[in-house]
Backbone of each chain as ProteinMPNN parsed JSONL, in Angstrom:
{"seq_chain_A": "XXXXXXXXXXXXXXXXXXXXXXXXXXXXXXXXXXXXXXXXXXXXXXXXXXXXXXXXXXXXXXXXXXXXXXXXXXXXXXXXXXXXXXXXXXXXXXXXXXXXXXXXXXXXXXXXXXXXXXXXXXXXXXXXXXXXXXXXXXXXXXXXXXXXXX", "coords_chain_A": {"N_chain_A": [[9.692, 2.003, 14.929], [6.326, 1.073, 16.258], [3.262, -0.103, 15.866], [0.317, -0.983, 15.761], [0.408, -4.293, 13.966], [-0.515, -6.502, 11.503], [1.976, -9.849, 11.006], [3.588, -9.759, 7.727], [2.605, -12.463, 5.723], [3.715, -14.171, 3.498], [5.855, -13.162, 0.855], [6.387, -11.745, -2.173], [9.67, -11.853, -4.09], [10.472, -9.969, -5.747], [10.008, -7.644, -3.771], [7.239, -6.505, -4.589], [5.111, -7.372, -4.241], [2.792, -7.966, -1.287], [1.588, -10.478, 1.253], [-0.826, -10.885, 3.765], [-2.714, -11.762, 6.774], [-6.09, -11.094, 7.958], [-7.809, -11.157, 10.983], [-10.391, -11.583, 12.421], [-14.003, -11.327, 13.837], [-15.103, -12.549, 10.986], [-13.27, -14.527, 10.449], [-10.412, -15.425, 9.329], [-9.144, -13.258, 6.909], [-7.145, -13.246, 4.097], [-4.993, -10.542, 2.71], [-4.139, -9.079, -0.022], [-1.107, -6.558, -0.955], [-0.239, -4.746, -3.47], [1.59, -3.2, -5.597], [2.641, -1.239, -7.969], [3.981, -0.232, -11.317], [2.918, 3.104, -12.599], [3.751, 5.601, -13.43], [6.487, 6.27, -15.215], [8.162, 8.341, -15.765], [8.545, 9.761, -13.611], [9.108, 8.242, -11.851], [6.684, 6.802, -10.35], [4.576, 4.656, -8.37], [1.513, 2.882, -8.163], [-0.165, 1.941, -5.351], [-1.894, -0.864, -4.021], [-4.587, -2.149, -1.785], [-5.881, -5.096, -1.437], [-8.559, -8.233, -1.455], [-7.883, -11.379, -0.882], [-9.851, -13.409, -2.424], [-12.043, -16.238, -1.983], [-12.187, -17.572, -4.289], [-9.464, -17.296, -5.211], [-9.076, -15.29, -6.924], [-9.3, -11.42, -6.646], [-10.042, -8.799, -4.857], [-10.864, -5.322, -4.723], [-13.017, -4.101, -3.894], [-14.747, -5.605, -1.792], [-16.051, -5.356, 1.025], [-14.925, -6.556, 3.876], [-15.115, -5.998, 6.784], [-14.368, -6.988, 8.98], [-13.599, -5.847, 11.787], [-11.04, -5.084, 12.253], [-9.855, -2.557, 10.921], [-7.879, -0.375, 12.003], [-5.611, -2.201, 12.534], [-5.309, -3.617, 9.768], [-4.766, -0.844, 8.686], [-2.627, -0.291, 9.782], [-0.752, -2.429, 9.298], [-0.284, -2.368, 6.372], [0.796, 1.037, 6.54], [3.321, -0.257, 7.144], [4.355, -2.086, 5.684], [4.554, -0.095, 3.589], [6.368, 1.933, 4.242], [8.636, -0.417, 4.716], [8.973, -1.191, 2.107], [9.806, 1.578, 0.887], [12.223, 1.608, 1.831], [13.365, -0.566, 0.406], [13.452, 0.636, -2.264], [14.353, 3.68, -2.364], [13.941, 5.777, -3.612], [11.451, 5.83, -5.215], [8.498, 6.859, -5.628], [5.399, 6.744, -4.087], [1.461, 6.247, -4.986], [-1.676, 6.562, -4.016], [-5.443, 5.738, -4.227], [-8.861, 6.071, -3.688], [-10.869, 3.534, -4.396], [-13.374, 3.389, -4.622], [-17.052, 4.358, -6.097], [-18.328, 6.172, -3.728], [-16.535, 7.567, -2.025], [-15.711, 6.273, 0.277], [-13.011, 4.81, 0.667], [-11.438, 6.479, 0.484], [-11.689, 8.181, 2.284], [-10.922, 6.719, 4.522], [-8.552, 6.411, 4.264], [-7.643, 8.713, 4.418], [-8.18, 9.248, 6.972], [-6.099, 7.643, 8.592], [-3.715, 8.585, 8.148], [-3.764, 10.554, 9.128], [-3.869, 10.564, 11.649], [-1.682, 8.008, 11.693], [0.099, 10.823, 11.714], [2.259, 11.655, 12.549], [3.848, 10.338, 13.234], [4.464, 8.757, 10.289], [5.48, 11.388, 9.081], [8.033, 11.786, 9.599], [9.527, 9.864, 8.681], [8.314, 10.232, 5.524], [7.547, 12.398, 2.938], [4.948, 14.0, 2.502], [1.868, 14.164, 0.273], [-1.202, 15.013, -0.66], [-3.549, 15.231, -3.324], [-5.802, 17.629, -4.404], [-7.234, 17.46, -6.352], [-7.029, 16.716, -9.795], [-5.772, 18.551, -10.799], [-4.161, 19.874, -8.98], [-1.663, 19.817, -6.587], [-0.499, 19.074, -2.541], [1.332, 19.918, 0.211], [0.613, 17.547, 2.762], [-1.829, 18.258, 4.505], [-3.429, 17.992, 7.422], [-6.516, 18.923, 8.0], [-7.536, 19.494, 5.647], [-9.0, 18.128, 2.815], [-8.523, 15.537, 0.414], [-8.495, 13.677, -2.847], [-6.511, 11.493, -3.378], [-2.806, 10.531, -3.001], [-0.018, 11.039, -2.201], [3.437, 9.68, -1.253], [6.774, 9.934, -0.794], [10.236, 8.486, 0.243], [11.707, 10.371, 2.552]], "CA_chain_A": [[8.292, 2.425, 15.05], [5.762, 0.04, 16.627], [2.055, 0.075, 14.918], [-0.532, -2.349, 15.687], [0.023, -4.745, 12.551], [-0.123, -8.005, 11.015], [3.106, -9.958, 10.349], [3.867, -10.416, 6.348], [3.18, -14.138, 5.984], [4.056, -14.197, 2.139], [6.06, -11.429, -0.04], [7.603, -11.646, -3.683], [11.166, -11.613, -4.228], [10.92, -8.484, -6.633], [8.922, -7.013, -2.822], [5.979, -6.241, -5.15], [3.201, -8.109, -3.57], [2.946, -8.937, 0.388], [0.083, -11.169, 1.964], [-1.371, -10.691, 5.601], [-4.259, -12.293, 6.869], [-6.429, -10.01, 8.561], [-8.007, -11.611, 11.903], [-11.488, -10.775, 13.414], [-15.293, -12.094, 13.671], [-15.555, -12.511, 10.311], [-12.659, -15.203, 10.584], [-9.261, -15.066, 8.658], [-9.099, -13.008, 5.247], [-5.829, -12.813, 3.254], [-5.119, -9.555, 2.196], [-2.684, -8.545, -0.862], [-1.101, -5.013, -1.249], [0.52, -4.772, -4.83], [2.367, -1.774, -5.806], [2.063, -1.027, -9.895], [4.523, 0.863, -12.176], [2.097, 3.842, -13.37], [4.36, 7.045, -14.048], [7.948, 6.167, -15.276], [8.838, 9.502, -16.146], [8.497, 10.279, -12.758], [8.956, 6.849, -11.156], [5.073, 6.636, -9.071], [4.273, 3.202, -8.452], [0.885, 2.387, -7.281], [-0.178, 0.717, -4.645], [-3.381, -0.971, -3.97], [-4.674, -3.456, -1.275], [-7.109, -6.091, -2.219], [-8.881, -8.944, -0.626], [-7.824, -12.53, -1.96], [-11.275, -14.248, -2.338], [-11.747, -17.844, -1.792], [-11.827, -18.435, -5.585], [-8.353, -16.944, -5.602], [-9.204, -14.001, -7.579], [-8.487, -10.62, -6.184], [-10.962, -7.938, -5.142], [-10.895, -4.006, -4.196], [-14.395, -3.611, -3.657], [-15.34, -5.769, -0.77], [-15.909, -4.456, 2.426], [-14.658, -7.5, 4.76], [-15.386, -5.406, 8.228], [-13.678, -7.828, 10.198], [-13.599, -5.303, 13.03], [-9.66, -4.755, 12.532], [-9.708, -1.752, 10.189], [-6.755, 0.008, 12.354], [-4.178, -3.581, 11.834], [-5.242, -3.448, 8.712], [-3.91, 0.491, 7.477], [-0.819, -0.307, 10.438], [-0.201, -2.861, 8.358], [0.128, -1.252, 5.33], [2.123, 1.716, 6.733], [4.7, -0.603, 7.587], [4.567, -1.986, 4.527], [4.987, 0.862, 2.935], [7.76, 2.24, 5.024], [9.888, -1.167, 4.082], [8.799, -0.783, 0.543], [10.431, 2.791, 0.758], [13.648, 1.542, 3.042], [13.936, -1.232, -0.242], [13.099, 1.823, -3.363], [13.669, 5.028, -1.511], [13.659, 6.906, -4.695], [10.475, 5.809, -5.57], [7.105, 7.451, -5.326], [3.881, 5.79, -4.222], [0.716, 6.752, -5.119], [-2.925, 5.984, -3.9], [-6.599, 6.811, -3.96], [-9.401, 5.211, -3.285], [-11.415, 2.806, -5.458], [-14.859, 3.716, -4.516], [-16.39, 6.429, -6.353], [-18.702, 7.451, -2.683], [-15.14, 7.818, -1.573], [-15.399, 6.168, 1.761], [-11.453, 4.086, 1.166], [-10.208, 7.888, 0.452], [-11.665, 9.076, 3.517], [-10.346, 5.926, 5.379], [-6.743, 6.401, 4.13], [-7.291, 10.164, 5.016], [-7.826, 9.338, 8.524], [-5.289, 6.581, 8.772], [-2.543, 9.364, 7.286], [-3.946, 11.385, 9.534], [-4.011, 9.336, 13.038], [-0.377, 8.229, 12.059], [1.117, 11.448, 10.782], [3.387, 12.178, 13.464], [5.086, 8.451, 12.338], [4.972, 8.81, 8.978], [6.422, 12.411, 8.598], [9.324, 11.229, 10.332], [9.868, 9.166, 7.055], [7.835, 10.08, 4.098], [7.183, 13.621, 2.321], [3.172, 13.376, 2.252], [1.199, 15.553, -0.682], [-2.687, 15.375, -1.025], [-3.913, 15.623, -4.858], [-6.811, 18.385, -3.904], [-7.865, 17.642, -7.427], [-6.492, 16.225, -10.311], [-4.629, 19.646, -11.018], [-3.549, 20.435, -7.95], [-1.674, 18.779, -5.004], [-0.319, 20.197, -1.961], [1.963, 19.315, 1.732], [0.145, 17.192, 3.362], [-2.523, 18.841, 5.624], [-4.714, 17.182, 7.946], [-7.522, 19.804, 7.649], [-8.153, 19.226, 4.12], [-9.901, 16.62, 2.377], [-8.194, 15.204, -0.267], [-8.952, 12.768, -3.521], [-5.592, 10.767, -3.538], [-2.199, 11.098, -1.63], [1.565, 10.739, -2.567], [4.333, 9.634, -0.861], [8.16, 9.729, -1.092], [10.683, 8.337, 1.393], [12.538, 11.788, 2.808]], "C_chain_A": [[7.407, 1.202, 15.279], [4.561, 0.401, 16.284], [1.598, -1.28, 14.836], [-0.762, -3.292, 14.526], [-0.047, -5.96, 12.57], [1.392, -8.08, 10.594], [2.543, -10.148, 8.794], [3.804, -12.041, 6.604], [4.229, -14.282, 4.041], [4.701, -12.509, 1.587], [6.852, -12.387, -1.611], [8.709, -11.395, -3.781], [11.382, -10.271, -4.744], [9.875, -7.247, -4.963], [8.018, -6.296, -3.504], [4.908, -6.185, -4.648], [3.764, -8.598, -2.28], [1.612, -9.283, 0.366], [0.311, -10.811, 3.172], [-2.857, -10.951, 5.641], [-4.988, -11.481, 8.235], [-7.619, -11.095, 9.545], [-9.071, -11.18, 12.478], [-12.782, -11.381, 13.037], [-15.709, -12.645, 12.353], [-14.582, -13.986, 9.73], [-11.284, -14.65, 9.616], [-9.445, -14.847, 6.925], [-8.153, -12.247, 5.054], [-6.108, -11.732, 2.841], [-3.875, -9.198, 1.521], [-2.408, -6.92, -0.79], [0.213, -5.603, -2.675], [1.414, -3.549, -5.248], [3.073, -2.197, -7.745], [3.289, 0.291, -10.236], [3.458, 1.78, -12.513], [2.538, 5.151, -13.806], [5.746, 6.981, -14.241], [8.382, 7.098, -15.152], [9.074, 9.826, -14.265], [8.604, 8.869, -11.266], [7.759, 6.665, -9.452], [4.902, 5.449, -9.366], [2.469, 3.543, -7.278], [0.223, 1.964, -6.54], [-1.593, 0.503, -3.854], [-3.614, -2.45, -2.587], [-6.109, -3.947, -1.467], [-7.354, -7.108, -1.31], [-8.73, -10.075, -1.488], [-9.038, -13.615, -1.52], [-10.988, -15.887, -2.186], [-11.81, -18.64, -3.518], [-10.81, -18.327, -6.014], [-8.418, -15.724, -6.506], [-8.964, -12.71, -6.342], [-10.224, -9.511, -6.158], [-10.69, -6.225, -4.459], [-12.063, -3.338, -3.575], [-15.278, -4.227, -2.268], [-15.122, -5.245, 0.4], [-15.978, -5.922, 3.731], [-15.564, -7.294, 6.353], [-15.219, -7.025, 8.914], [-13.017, -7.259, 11.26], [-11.767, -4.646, 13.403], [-9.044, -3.67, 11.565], [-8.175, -1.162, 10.527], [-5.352, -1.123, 12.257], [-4.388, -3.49, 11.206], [-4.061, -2.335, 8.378], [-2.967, 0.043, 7.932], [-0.256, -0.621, 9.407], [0.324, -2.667, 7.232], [1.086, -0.101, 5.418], [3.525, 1.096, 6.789], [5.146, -1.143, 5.846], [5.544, -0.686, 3.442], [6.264, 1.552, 3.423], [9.086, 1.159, 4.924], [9.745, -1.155, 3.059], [10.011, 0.497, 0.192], [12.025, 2.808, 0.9], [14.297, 0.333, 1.084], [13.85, -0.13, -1.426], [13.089, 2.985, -2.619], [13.465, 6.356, -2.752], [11.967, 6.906, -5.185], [9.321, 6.691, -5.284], [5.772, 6.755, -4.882], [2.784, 6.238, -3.937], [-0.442, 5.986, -4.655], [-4.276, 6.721, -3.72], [-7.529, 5.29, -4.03], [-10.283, 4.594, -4.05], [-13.09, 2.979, -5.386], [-15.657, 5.134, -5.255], [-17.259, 7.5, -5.447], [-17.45, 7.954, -2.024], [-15.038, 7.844, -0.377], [-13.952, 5.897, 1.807], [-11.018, 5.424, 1.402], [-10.168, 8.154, 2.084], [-10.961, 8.185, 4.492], [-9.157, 5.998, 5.462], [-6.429, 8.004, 5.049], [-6.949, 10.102, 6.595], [-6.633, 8.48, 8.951], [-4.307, 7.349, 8.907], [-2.977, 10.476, 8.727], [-3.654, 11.134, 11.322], [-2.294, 8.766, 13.298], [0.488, 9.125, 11.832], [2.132, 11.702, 11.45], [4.617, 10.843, 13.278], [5.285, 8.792, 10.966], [5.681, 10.347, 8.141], [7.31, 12.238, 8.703], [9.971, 10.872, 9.215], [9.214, 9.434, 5.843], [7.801, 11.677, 4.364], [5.698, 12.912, 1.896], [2.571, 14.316, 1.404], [-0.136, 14.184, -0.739], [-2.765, 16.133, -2.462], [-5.496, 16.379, -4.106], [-7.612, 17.97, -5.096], [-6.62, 17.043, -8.727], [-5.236, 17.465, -10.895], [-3.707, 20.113, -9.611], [-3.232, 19.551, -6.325], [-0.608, 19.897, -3.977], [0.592, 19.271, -0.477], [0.716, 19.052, 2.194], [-0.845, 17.899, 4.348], [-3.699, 18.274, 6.251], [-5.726, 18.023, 8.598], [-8.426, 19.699, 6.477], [-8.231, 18.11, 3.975], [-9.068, 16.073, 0.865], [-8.876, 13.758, -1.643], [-8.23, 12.022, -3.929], [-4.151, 11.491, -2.804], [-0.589, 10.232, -2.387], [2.631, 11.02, -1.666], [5.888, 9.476, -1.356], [8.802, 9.473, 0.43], [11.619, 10.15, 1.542], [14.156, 11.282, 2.616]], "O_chain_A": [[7.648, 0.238, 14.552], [4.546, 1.631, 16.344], [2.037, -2.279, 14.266], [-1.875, -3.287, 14.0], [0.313, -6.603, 13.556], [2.05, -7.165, 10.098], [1.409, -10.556, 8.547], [4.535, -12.725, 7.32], [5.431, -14.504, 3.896], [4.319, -11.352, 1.763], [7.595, -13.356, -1.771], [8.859, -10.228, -3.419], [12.264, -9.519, -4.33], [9.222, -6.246, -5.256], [7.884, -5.182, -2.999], [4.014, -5.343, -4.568], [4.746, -9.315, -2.091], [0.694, -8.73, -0.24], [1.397, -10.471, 3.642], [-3.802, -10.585, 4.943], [-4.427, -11.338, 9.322], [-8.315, -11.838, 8.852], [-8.843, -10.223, 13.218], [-12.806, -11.973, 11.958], [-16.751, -13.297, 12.427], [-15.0, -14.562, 8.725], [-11.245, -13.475, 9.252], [-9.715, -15.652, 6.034], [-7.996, -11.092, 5.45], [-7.276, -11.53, 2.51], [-2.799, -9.024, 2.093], [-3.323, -6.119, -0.602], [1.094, -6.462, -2.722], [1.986, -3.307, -4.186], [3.679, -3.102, -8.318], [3.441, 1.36, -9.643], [2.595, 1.009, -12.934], [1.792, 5.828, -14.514], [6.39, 7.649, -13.432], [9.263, 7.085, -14.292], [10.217, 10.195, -13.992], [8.195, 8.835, -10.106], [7.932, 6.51, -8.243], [5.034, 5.058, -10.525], [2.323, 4.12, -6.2], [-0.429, 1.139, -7.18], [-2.236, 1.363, -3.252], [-2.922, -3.467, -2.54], [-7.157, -3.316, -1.607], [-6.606, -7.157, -0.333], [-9.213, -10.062, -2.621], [-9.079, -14.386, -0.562], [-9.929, -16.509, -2.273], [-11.572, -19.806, -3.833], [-10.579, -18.921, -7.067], [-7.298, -15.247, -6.687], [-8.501, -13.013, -5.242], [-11.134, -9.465, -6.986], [-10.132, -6.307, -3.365], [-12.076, -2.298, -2.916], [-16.21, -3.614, -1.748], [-14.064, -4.72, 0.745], [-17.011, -6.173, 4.351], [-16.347, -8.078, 6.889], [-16.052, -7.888, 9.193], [-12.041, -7.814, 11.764], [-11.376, -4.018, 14.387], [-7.837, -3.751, 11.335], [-7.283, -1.311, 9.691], [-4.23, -0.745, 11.92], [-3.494, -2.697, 10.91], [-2.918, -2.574, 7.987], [-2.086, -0.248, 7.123], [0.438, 0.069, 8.661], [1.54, -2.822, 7.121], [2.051, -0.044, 4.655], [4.589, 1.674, 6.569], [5.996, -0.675, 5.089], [6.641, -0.572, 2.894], [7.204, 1.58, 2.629], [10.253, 1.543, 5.003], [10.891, -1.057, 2.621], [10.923, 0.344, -0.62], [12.841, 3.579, 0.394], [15.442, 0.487, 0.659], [15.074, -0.014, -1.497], [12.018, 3.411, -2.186], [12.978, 7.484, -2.667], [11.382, 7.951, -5.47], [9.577, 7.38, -4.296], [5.193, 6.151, -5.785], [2.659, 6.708, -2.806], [-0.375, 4.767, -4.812], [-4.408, 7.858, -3.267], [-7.233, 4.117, -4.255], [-10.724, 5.513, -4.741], [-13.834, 2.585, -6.284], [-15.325, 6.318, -5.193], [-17.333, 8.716, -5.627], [-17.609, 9.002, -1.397], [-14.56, 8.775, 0.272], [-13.337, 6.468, 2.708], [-10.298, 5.659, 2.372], [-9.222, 8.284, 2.861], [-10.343, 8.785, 5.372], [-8.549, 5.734, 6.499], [-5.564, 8.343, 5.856], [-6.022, 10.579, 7.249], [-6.192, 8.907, 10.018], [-3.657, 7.027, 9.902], [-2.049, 11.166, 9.147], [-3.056, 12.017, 11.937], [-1.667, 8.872, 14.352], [1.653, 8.755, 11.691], [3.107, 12.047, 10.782], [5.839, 10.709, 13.236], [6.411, 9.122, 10.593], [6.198, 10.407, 7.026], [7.922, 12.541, 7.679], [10.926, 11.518, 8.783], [9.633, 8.724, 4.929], [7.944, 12.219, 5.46], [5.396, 11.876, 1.304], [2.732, 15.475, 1.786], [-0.035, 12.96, -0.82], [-2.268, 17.223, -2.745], [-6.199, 15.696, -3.361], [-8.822, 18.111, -4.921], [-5.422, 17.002, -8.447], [-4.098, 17.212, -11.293], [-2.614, 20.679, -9.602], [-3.926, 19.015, -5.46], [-0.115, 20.978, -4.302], [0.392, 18.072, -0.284], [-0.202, 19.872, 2.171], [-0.171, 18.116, 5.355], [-4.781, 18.109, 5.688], [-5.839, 17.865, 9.813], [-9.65, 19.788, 6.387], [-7.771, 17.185, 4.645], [-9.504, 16.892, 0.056], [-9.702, 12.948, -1.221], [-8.666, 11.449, -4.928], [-4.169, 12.576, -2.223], [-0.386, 9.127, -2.889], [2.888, 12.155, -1.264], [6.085, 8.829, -2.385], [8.333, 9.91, 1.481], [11.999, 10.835, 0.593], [15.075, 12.091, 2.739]]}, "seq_chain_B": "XXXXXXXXXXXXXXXXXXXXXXXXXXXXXXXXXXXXXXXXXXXXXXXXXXXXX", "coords_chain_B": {"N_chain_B": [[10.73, -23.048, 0.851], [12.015, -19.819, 0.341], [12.948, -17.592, 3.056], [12.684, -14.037, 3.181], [15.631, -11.903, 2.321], [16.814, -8.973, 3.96], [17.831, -6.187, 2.632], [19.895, -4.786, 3.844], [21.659, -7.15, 3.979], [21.922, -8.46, 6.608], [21.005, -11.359, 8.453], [19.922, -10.868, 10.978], [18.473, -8.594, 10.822], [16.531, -8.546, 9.682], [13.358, -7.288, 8.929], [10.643, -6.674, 11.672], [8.442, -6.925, 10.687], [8.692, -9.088, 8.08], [9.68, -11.484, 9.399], [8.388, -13.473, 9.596], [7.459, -14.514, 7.375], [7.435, -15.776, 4.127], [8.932, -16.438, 0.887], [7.295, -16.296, -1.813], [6.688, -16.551, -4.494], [4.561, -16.746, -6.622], [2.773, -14.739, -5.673], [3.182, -12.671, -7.845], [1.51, -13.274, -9.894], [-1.127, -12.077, -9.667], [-0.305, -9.169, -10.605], [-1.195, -8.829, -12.768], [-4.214, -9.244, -12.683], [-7.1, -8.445, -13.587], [-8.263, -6.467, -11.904], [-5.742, -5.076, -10.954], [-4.703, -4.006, -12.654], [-6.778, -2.51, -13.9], [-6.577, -0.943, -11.579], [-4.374, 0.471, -11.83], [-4.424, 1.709, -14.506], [-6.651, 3.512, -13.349], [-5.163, 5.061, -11.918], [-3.232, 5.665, -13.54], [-4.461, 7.625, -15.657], [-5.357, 9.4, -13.79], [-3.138, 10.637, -12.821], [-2.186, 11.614, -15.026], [-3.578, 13.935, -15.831], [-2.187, 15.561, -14.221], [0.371, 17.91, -13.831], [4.01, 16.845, -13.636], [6.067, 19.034, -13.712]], "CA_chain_B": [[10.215, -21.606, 0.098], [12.965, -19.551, 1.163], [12.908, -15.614, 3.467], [13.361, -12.823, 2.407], [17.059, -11.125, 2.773], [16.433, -7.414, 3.614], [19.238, -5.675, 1.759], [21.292, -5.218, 4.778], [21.994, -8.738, 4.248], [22.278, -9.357, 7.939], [19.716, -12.08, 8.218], [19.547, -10.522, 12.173], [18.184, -6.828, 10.432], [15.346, -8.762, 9.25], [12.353, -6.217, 9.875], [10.027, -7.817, 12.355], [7.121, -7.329, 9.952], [9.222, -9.957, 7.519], [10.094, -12.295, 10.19], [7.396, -14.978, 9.705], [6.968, -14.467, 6.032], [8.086, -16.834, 3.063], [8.855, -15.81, -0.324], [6.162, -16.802, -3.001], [6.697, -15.605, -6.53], [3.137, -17.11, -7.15], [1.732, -13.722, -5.751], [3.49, -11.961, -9.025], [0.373, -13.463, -10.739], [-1.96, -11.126, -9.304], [-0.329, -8.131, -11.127], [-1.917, -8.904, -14.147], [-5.227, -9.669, -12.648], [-7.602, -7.184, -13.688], [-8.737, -5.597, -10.853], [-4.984, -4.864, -9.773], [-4.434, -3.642, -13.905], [-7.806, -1.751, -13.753], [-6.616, 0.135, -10.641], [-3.299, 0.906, -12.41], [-4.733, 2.346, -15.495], [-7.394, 4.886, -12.917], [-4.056, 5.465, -11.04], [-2.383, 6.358, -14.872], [-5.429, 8.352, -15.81], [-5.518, 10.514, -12.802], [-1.555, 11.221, -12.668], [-1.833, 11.73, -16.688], [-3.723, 15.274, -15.722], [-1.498, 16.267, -13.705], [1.802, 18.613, -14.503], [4.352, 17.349, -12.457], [7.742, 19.692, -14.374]], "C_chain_B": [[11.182, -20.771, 1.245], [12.373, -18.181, 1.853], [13.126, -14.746, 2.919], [14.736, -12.491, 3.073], [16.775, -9.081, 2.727], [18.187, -6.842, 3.217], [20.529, -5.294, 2.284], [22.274, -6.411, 4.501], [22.521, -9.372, 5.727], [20.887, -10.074, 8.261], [19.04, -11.176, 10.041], [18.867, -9.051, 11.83], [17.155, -7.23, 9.914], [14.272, -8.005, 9.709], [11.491, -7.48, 10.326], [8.947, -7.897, 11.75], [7.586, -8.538, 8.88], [9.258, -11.287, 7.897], [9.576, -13.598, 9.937], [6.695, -15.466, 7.918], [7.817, -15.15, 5.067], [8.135, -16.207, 1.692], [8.141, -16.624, -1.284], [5.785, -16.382, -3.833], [5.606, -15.777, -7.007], [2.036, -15.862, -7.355], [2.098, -12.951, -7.37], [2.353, -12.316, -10.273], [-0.469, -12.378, -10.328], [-1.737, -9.516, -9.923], [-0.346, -7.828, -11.736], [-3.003, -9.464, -13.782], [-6.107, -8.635, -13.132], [-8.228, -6.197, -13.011], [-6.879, -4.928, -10.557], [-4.764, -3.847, -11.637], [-5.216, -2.564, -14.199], [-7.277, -0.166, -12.683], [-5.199, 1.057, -11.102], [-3.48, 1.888, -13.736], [-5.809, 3.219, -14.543], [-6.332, 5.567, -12.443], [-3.278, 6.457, -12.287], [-2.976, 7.779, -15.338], [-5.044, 9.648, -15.155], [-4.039, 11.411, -13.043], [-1.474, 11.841, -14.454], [-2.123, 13.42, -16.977], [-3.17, 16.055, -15.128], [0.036, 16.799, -14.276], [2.968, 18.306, -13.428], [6.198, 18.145, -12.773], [7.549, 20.786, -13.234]], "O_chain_B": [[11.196, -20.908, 2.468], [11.404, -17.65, 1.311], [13.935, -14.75, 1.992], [14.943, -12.78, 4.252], [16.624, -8.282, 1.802], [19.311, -7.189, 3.579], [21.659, -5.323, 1.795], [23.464, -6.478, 4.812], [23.229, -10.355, 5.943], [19.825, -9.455, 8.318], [17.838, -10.957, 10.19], [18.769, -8.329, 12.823], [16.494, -6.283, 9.487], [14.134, -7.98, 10.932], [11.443, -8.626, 9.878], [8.237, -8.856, 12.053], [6.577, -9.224, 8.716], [8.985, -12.203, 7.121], [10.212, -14.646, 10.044], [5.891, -16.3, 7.503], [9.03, -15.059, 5.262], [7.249, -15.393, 1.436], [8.569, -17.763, -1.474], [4.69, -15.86, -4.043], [5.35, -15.025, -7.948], [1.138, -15.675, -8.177], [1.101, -12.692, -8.044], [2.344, -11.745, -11.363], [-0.262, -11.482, -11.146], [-2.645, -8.689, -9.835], [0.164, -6.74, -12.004], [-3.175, -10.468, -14.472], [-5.503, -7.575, -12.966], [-8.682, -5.177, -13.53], [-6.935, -4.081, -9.665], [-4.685, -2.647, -11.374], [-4.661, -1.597, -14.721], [-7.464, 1.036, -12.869], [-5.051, 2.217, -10.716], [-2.659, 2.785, -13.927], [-5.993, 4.166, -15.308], [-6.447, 6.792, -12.497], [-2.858, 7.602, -12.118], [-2.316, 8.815, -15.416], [-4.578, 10.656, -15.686], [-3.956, 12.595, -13.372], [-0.515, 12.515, -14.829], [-1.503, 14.13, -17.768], [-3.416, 17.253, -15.27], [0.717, 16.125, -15.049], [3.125, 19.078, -12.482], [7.228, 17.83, -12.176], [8.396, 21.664, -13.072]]}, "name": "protein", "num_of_chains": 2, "seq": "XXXXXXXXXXXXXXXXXXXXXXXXXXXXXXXXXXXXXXXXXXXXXXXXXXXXXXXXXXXXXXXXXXXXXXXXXXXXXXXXXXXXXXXXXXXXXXXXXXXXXXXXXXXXXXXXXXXXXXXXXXXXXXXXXXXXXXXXXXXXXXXXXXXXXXXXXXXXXXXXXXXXXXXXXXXXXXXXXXXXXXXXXXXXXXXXXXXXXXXXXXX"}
């Protein structure tokens, strides 16, 4: 599968944490994705990408707009798709950190733009609500989004 | 700072998103930063209301 991305420059041995430096008017800003134990019972890990600031700290909240939003998610899908290929049992969970809930809607479309790639390989569910999640449907609006490799 | 080995272990099966990337255990700090700990405990939260038997 080919998907406009950044290479990985950096990853963790335990493939936890990758870096990619994200490229555009705003000049070069590192970007971590982490992926978090959060439901043993049910092994969900997950997984968040962040912007590594110039003091070295870590942030979720800035809004870079360095014009490369689409390399960005690629990026991440792929990610996530070798994440899956190294843990395929795993689960990985995400939602969006804002609470106007633009990231959600950004992931929505992202999920939505590649779904014909990522069905191929993942089982996709939409949390409609914290009670209720559902197959993937790119109609509905969702407030977080779970994957498994198939 | 060595590559990664994708589990194939054929260094030629390397995915091409890997290819140019170095291994740096340093990032494993970051998953005790509190923003990445923060987003793990809304992530716990959320999944905590849910039933998934």
């Amino acid at each position: 599968m080919h998907l406009p991305s950044y290479p990985i420059v950096e990853i963790a041995d335990n493939y936890s944490e990758y870096k990619f430096i994200s490229a555009g008017p705003k000049g070069d800003i590192p970007k971590l994705v982490v992926f978090s134990l959060v439901y043993p019972e049910d092994d969900i890990y997950n997984v968040a990408l962040l912007d590594i600031l110039q003091n070295g700290s870590v942030s979720d909240s800035t809004v870079s707009n360095n014009g490369d939003m689409r390399e960005i998610l690629a990026t991440v899908a792929q990610i996530l798709i070798e994440y899956s290929i190294q843990f395929p049992d795993r689960k990985i969970f995400f939602k969006g950190s804002d609470e106007g809930g633009k990231r959600i809607a950004v992931y929505q479309r992202a999920i939505r733009e590649y779904y014909l790639i990522l069905k191929e390989v993942f089982l996709i569910e939409g949390f409609i609500n914290e009670n209720v999640k559902e197959p993937f449907n790119p109609s509905n609006h969702y407030q977080a989004f779970l994957v498994k490799r198939k | 700072m060595s590559r990664p080995n994708n589990k194939t272990s054929d260094k030629k099966k390397i995915p091409a998103l890997f290819r140019e990337a170095v291994i740096n255990n340093d990032l494993k700090k970051y998953h005790n930063s509190p923003v990445v700990l923060k987003k793990a405990d809304e992530a716990k939260k959320f999944l905590a209301n849910f039933n998934f038997s």
